[in-house]
Each structure stands twice: as structure tokens, then as C-alpha cells.
C-alpha positions in Angstrom: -66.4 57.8 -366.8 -63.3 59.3 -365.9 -61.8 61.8 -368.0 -58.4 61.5 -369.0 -57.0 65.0 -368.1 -58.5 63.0 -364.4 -55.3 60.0 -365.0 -53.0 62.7 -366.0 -49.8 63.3 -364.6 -49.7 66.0 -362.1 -46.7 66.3 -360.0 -47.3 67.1 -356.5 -44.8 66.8 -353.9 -46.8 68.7 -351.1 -47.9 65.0 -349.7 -44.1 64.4 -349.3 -44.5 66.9 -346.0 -47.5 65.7 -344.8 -47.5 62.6 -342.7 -48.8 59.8 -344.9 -46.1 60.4 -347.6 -43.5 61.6 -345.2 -43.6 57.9 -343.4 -43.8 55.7 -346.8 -40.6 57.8 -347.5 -38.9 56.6 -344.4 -40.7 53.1 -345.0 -39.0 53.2 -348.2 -35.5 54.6 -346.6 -35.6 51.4 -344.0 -37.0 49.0 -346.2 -33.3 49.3 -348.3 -31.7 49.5 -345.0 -33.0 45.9 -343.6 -32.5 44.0 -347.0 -29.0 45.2 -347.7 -27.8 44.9 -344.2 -28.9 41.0 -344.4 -28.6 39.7 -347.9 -25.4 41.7 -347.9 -23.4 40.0 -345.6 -20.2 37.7 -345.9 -18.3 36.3 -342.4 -16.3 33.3 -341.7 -15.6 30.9 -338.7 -12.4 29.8 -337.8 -10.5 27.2 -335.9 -6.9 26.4 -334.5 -5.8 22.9 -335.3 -2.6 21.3 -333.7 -1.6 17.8 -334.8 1.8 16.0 -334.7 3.6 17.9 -337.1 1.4 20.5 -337.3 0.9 23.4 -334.9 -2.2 25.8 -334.7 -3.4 25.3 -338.6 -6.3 27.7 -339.6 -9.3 25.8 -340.8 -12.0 28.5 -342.2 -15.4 28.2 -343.1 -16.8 31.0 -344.9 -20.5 32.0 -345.2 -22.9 34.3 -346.4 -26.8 34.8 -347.0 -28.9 32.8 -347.6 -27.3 30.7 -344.6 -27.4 27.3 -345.7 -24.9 26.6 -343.0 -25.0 22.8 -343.8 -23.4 23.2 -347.3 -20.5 25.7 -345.6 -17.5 23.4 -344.7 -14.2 23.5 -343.0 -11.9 22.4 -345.0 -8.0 21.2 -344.6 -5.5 23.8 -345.4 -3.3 21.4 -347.1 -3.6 17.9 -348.4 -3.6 14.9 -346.2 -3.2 16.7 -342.9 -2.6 15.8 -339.7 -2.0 12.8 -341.3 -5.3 12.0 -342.8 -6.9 12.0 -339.6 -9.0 15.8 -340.5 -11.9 14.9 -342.2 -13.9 18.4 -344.0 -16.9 18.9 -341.5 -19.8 20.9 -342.4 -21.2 23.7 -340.2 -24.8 22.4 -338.4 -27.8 24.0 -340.0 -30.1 25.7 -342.9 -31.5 29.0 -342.1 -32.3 30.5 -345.5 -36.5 30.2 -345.1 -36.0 32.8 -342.5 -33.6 35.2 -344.0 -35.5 34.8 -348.0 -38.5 35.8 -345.6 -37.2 38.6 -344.3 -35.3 40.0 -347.7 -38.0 39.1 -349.6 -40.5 41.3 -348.0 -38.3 44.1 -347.4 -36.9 44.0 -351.3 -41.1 43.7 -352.0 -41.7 46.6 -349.6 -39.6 48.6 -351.1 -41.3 48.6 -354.3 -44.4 48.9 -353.2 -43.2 52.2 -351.6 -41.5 53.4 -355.2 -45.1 52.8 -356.8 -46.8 54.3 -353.5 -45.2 57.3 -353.9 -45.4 58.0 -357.7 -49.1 57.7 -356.7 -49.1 60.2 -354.1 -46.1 62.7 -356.1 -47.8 62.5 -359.2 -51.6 61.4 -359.6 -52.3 62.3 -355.6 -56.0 63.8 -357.2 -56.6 60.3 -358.7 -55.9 58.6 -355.5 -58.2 61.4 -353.4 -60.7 60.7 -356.2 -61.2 57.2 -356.3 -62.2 56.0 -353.0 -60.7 52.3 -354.0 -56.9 53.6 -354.0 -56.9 53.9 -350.2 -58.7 50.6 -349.7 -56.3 49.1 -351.4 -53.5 51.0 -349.8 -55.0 50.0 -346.2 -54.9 46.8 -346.7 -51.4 46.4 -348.3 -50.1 48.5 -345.1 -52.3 46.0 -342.8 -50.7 42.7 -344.3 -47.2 44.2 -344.2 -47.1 45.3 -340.7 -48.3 41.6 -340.0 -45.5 40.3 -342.8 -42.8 42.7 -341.0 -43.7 41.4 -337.4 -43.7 37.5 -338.4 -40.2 38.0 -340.7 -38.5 39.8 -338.2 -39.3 37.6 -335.5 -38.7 34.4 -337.5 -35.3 36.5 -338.8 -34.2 37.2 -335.1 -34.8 33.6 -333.9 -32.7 32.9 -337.4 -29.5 34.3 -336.3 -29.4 33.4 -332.7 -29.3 30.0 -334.1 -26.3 31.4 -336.4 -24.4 32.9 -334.0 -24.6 29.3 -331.8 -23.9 27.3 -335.2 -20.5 29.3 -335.8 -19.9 29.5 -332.2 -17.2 28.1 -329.9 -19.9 25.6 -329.2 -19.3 23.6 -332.6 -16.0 22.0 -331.7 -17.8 19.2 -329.6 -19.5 18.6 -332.6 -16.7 17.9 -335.2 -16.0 14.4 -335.3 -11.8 15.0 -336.2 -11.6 17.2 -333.5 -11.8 14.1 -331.2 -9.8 11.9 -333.1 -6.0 11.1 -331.4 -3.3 13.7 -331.3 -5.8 16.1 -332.8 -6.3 19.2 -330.8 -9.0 22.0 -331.9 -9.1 25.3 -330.5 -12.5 28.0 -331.1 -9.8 31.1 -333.1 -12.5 33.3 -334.3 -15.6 34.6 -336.4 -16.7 37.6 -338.7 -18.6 39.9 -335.8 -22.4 39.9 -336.7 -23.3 43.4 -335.9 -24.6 44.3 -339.5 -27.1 41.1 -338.7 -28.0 42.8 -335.3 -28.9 46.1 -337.3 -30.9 44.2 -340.2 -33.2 42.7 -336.9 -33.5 46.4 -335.4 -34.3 47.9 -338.8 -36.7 44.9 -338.9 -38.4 46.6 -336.2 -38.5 50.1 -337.1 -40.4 48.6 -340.8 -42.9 46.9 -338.6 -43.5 50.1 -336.2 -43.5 52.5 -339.2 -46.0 50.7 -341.5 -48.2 49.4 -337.6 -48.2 53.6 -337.4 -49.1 54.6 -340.9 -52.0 52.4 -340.6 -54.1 55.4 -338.9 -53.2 57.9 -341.6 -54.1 55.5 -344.9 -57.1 54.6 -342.9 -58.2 58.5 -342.6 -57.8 58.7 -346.4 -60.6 56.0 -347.0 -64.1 56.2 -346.8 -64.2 54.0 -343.6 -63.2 57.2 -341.8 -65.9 59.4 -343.5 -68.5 57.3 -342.7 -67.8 56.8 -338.9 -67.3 60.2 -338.7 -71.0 60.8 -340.5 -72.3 58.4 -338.4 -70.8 59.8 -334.7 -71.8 63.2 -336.0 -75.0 62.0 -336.9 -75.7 60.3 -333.7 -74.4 63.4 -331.8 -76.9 65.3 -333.2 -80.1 62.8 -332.5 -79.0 62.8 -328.9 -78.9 66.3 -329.1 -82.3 66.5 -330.4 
């Protein structure tokens, strides 16, 4: 049985400088980085209409994470313009399985890091102790460098679709845009960079936990016993 002054709190931040607590720092860092960059964004798309009577209208369509692009609409600036000919059109596409993927994991990421590291700060001789903390801790850091790679990818595919669905390119597709008289021109759209960094950050998540892989692993007793067993085979050869 374990004791209880063995569960007590014992504040440590010595593992902070070494590198298993040093990278689930930075994996805690990024994590807030890659969900606030994507589930914090807000852009718009806009067109020029000219009609007779009406010269170079702004029509907006403004949207925002999740990215259910096929409930964001353009809508008429006024009532019954261009003569009733502008009918509200709704932007092509519903990416939010791909970006609730991708902020999901990072938002869960990142507190699994918080509890990580109370672990490592403050019962670090529990977790040395009981040979079933690393285990566990290998295998969460397994699954989400496998979560991070999938998300990201899925993520990345996710907004080149975006950036095509609030394009230029969506003017062939809006049915008043072809009517008579009507004449739509591509004006603008909120720039995407913070989406570019949430992909990038993405990354760095999948390449920090794919590298702190090695140093979870030599805290478990995996490592001990292959390196018993090579030492132990060294020596029979030697013998």
C-alpha cells in the first residue's frame, strides 16, 4: 500500500528544465496558439453589384468558425434592389467537422498538458514511482501525435476549400449575378493569414508531441527492460 505522505504534494519544478517537462510546456504554449488562432476568427466576402439604378452596391457575407459556409448569405443592401432581380445566395459549403476536429483536440490537448504538468511540478515522485503513470502518459502522447497529424491535415484541406468558397470563383455560381442588367464584380475578403498560422501551429503540435514520444517512453519500464535485456545479452556474448 501506498503511504499517503507517497500522494502528497511536493512541488518540484526541476522537471520544468529537463526535456520531458520543458516540451509539454511548449505543447501546452502551442496547443492555445492553434485553437485560438482558428476558433477565433471572423472575415467577410464581398461583392460589387451594378444594376440599372444602382452602381457598384456592396453585398457582404460575413463568416466565422465553425465554417458552415452554406448558412452564411449575401444579402441585398437595401429592399427590393436592382429591382427585385438580387435574390440572397448562400456561400457553397460546410467545413465545421474539420475545424471542431482540429479545435477540439487542441482545446483537449491543452488540458491534458495543465494536468500533465501538475503531475510532473507537484507529485513528479508519484509518477517516478508508479510505473503505470508513464504508460499511461505514452500512450496519450502516441494517440495525439496521430490526432494532431489527421486534424491538421483534414484542417489544411478545410481551408483550401474556404479560401476557393469565398473566392473570386463564386460569382459563376450566384444565380442573380446572371440575371439581365445585373453586373457582379469579385470586391474583396477578410485575408486568411491567422488560418495559415493555426495550420502551421498544427504542425509544430504534431512534431512536438511525434518528439516527446522518446522521452515519455524512457520514463517507463519498456525502456528499463530493453535496456536489461541488451545489457544482459551483451554480457552472454561476452561470456
Amino acid at each position: 500500500m501506498w503511504s499517503s505522505r507517497m500522494f502528497g504534494l511536493q512541488v518540484d519544478c526541476g522537471l520544468l528544465l529537463e526535456p520531458l517537462g520543458f516540451i509539454k510546456l511548449l505543447e501546452w504554449i502551442f496547443s492555445i496558439f492553434a485553437f485560438s488562432t482558428c476558433g477565433g476568427f471572423h472575415g467577410e466576402t464581398t461583392l460589387l453589384v451594378s444594376c440599372k439604378g444602382a452602381v457598384n452596391q456592396t453585398v457582404t457575407a460575413a463568416f466565422a468558425y465553425p465554417f458552415r459556409l452554406n448558412t452564411v448569405r449575401f444579402s441585398a443592401p437595401v429592399s427590393n434592389h436592382c429591382a427585385g432581380t438580387w435574390t440572397d445566395t448562400y456561400l457553397v459549403g460546410n467545413f465545421s467537422s474539420s475545424a471542431q476536429f482540429f479545435v477540439t483536440l487542441a482545446v483537449l490537448a491543452f488540458l491534458y498538458c495543465i494536468a500533465a504538468l501538475v503531475v510532473y511540478i507537484g507529485y513528479k515522485h508519484v509518477y517516478q514511482n508508479n510505473s503505470k503513470f508513464p504508460l499511461i502518459d505514452l500512450a496519450v502522447t502516441i494517440v495525439t501525435t496521430f490526432l494532431w497529424l489527421v486534424s491538421t491535415s483534414a484542417w489544411a484541406k478545410a481551408l483550401a476549400d474556404i479560401k476557393i468558397s469565398t473566392g473570386a470563383g463564386i460569382i459563376p455560381l450566384i444565380d442573380s449575378c446572371r440575371a439581365p442588367n445585373m453586373i457582379c464584380y469579385f470586391g474583396s475578403v477578410t485575408s486568411m493569414k491567422t488560418l495559415n498560422v493555426s495550420v502551421v501551429f498544427g504542425l509544430l503540435n504534431m512534431i512536438l508531441w511525434g518528439g516527446n514520444i522518446w522521452f515519455v517512453y524512457k520514463d517507463t519500464d519498456l525502456h528499463s527492460q530493453f535496456i536489461r535485456g541488451s545489457q544482459g545479452m551483451y554480457s552472454a556474448q561476452r561470456i
